[in-house]
C-alpha positions as CSV (number, residue, x, y, z in Angstrom):
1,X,84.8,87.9,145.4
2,X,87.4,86.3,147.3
3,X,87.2,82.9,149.2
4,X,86.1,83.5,153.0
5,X,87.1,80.7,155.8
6,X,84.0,78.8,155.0
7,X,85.1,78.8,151.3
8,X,88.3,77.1,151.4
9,X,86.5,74.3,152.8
10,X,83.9,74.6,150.1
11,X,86.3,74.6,147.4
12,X,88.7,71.7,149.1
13,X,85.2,69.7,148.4
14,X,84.5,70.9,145.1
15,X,88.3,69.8,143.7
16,X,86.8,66.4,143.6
17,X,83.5,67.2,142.6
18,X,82.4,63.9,140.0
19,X,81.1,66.7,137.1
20,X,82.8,67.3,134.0
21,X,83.2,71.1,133.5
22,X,80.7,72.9,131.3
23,X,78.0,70.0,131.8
24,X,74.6,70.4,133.3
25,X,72.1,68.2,133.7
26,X,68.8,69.0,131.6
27,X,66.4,71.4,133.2
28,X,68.1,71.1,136.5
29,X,66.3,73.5,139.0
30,X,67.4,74.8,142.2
31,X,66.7,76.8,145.0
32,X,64.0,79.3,145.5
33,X,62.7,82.9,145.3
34,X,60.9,84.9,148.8
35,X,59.4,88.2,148.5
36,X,60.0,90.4,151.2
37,X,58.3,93.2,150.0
38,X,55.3,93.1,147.2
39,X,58.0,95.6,145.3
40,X,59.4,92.6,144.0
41,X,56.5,91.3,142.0
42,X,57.4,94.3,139.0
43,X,61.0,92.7,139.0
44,X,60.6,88.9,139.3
45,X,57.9,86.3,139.6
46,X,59.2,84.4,143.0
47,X,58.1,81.4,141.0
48,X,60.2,81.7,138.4
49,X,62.4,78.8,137.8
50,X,66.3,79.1,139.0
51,X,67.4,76.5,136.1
52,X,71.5,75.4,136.3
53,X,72.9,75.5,133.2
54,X,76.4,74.7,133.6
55,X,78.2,73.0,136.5
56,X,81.4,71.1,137.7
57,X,83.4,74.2,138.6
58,X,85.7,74.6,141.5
59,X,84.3,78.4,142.2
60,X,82.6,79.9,139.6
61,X,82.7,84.0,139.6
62,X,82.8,86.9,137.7
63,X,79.9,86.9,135.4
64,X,79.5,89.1,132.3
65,X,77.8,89.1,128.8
66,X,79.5,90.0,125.6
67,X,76.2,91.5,123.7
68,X,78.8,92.1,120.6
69,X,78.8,87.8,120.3
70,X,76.2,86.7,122.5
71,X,77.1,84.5,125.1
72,X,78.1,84.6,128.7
73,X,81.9,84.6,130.5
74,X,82.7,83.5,133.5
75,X,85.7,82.7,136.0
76,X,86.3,79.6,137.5
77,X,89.6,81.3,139.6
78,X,91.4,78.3,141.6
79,X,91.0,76.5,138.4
80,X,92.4,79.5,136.4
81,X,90.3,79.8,133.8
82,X,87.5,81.6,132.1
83,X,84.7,80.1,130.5
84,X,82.2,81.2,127.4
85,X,78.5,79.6,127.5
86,X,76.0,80.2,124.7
87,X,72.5,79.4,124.9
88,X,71.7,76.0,124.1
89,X,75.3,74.9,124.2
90,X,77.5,73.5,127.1
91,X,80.1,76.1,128.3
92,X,83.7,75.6,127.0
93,X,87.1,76.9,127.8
94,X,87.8,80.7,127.1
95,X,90.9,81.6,128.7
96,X,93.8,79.5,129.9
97,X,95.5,80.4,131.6
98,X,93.0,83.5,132.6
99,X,95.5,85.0,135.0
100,X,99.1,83.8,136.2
101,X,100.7,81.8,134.1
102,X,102.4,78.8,136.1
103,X,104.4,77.4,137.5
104,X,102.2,79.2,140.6
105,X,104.1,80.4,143.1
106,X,102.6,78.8,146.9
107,X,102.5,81.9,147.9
108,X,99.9,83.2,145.4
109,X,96.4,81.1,146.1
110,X,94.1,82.7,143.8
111,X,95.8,82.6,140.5
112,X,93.3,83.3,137.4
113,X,90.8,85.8,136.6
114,X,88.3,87.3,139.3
115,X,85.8,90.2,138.0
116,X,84.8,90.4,134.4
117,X,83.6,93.5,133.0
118,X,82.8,95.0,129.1
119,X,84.0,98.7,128.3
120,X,82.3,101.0,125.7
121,X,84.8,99.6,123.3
122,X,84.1,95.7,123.4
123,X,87.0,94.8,125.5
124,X,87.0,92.6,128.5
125,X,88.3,94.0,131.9
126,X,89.2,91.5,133.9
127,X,90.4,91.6,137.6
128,X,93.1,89.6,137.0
129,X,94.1,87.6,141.3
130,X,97.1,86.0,140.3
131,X,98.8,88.8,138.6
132,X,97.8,91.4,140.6
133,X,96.6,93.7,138.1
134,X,93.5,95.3,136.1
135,X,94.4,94.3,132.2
136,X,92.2,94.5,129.5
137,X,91.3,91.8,127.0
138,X,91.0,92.4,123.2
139,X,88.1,89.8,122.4
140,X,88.6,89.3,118.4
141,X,92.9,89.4,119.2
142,X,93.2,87.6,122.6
143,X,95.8,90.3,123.5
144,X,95.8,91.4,126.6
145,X,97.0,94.9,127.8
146,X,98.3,95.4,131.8
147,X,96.0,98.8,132.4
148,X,97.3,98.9,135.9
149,X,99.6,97.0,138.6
150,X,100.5,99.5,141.4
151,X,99.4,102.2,143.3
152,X,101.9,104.1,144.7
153,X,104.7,102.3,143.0
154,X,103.4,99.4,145.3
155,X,101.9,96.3,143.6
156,X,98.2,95.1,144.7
157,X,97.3,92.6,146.5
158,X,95.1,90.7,144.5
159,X,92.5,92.6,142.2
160,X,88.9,91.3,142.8
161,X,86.6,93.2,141.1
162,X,86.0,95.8,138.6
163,X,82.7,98.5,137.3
164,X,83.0,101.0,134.0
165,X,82.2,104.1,135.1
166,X,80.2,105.6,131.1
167,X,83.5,108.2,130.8
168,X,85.9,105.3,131.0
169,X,87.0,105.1,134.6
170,X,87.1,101.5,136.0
171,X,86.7,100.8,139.6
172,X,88.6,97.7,141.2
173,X,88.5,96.4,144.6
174,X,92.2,94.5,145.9
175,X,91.4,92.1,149.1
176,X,94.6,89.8,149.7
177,X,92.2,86.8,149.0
178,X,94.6,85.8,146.0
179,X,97.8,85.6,148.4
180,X,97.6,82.3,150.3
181,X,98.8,84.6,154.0
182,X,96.4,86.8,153.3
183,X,97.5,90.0,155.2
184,X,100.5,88.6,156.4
185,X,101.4,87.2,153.2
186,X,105.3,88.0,152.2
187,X,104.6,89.4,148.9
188,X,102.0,91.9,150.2
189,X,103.6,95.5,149.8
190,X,100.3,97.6,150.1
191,X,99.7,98.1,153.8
192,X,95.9,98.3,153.4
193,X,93.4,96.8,151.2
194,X,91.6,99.2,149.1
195,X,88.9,100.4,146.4
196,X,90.5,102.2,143.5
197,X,89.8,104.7,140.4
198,X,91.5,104.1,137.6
199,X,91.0,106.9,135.2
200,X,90.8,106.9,131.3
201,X,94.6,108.6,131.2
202,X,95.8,105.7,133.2
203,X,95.9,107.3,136.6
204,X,95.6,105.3,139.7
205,X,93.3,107.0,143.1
206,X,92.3,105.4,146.0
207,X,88.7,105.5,146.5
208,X,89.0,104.2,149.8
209,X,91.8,102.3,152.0
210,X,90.6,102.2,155.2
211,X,88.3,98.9,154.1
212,X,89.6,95.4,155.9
213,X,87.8,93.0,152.8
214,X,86.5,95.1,150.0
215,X,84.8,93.0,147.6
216,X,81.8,93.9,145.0
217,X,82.0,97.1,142.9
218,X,79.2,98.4,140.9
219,X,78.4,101.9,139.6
220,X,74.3,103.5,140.1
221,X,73.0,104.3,136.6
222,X,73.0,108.2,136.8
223,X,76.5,107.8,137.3
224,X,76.7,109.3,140.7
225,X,77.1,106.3,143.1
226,X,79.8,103.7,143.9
227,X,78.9,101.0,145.8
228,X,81.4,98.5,147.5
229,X,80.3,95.9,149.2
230,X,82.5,94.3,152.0
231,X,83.0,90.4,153.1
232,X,83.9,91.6,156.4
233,X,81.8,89.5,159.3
234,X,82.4,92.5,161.5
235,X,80.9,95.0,159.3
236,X,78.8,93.0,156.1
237,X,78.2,96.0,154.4
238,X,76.8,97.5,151.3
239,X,78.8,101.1,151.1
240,X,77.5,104.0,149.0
241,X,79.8,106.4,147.9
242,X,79.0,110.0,145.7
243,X,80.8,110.7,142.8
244,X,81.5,113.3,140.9
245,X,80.9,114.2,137.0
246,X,84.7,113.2,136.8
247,X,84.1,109.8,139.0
248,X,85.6,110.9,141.7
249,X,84.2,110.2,145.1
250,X,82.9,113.7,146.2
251,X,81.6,112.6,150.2
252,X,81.7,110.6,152.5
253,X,80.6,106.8,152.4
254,X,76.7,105.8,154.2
255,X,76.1,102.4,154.9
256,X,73.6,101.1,152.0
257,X,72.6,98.1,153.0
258,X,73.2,95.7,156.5
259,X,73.7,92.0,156.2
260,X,74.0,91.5,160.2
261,X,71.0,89.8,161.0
262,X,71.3,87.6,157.8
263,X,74.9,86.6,158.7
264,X,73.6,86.1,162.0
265,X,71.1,83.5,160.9
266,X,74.2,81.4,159.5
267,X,73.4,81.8,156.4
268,X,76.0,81.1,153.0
269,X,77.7,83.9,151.9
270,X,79.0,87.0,152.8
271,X,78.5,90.3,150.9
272,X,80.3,89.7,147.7
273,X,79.3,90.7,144.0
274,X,76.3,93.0,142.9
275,X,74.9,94.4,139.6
276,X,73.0,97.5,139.5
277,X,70.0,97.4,137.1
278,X,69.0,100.4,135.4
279,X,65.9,100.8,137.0
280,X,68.5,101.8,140.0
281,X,67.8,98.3,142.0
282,X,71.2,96.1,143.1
283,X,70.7,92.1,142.7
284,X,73.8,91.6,145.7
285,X,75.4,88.8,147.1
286,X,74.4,88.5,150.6
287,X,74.5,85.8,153.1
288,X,71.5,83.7,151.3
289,X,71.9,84.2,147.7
290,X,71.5,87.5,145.8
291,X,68.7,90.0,147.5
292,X,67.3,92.6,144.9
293,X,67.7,95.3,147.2
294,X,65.5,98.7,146.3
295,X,67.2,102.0,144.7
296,X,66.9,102.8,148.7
297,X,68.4,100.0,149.8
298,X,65.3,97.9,151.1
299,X,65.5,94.5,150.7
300,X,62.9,93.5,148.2
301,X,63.2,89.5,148.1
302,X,66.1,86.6,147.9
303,X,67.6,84.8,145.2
304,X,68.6,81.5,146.3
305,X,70.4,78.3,145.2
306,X,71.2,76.9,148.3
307,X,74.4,77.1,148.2
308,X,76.3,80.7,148.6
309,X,76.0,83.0,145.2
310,X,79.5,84.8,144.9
311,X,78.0,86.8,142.2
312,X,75.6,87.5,139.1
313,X,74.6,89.3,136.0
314,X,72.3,90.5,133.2
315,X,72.5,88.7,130.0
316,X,70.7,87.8,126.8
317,X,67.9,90.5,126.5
318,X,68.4,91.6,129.7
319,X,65.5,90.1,131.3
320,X,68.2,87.0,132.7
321,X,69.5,87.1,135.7
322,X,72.9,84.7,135.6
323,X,74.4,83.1,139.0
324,X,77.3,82.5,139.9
325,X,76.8,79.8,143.0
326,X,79.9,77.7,144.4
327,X,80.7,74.8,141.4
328,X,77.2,75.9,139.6
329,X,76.1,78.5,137.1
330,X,72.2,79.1,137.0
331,X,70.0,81.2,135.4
332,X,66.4,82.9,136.1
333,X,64.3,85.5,134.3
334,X,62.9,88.8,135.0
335,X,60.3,90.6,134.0
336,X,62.1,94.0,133.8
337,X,65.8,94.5,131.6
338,X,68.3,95.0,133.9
339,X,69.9,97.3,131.1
């Protein structure tokens, strides 16, 4: 969930873009569903409508609902902020700032909020970029807590995404996308860029180092996956790790799903956020849109806005799909809960 080379110039165009935050036009509909497999047709009707429902955004990311009040967050991160949408409302400022408080630094690009994510006790994780850090968010207080900002006595790069694992553990991703060198960047003190556990007693592991642009972080509902996905053009990969009771990866990585061909084709997007639905099927962020992608990893059908989709989520009853798709957020139904 960080910006790729094509995204900077994305975002340079969006800075201008004539909306007004939080505004959509009325029924505004978008994009398309394919079925690539008649699998789909239990998860989504491909003529369902993909209906915007707020827009104006600089890039919007992050998605997560808050089933305790109703209503959706999401990141808008150059612009560093998070937003709150209810149904039948126009979104509205959450969180400001949502990560680094300013004056920002020029060396730090990416300066609010990336991932969201909802523990088991109502608190917002958030993947804070500008910060470098994983904090947590008391919803009814607004007081945040740092949960972690080093590995190693080193501080991250820029933390991109977060899962809950059900026993507490949270999973983060740290590409340098927040740092505006990247790699090279001066205040980069981590020599890799990693996937990392961060148990309930505050201990930090690496997952798994050895990854050039982690990204997308989810967890399989019998609790015995990871999956990472990776905005790497060399290697657009879906990664699917075992874990243990504990969380802990227990093997060695296999390659879940292959967005070669689909990068290939020129197509928006790199591998970048997923949800995994409890029926076991990932909705990923793909070159495309999002592809609902089997419990096997066969690609099922395509999500798309026409525009890249950095990431998504379940919401309301479960049955929406939310989008998260360059200065847009859209919506479309499914016929199964992805809770």
């Amino acid at each position: 969930m960080g910006f790729k080379v094509s995204r900077r110039a994305l975002v340079a165009g969006m800075a201008v873009a004539p909306f007004v935050p939080g505004i959509a036009f009325a029924k505004e509909i978008v994009g398309k569903i394919t079925r690539f497999d008649p699998a789909l047709d239990a998860l989504i009707d491909v003529s369902a409508p993909i209906e915007v429902i707020a827009k104006g955004y600089r890039w919007a990311e992050g998605p997560v609902w808050v089933k305790a009040g109703g209503y959706l967050l999401f990141s808008d991160v150059p612009s560093n902020l998070v937003w709150q949408w209810k149904p039948g409302k126009a979104a509205v400022k959450f969180l400001e700032p949502s990560g680094l408080a300013g004056p920002i630094p020029a060396a730090i690009r990416e300066a609010g909020a990336n991932g969201l994510a909802i523990d088991a006790k109502g608190n917002l994780i958030i993947a804070d970029s500008g910060n470098r850090c994983i904090s947590s968010l008391d919803l009814k207080t607004r007081q945040r807590t740092v949960l972690a900002d080093r590995y190693d006595g080193k501080r991250f790069n820029s933390c991109n995404d977060v899962a809950v694992h059900r026993n507490g553990t949270i999973y983060f991703t740290d590409p340098p996308y927040g740092l505006a060198e990247g790699d090279t960047s001066p205040l980069k003190e981590l020599r890799n860029n990693g996937v990392y556990r961060l148990t309930p007693s505050g201990e930090v592991h690496a997952v798994d180092d050895t990854l050039s642009r982690p990204n997308g972080v989810g967890v399989s509902p019998d609790h015995q996956t990871l999956y990472v996905s990776m905005s790497d053009e060399k290697r657009p990969h879906i990664l699917a790790y075992p874990i243990d009771v504990e969380g802990a990866v227990s093997g060695e990585p296999n390659i879940f799903a292959d967005f070669s061909a689909e990068l290939a084709q020129k197509l928006p997007g790199l591998p970048d956020g997923l949800k995994v639905a409890k029926s076991g099927h990932l909705f990923a962020s793909g070159p495309g849109g999002i592809y609902v992608l089997s419990p096997e990893g066969k690609k099922l059908g395509l999500i798309a806005t026409g525009k890249g989709i950095a990431n998504c989520a379940f919401g309301e009853d479960g049955r929406t799909l939310f989008l998260t798709s360059g200065d847009m957020v859209a919506k479309v139904r499914l016929k199964q809960s992805g809770w």
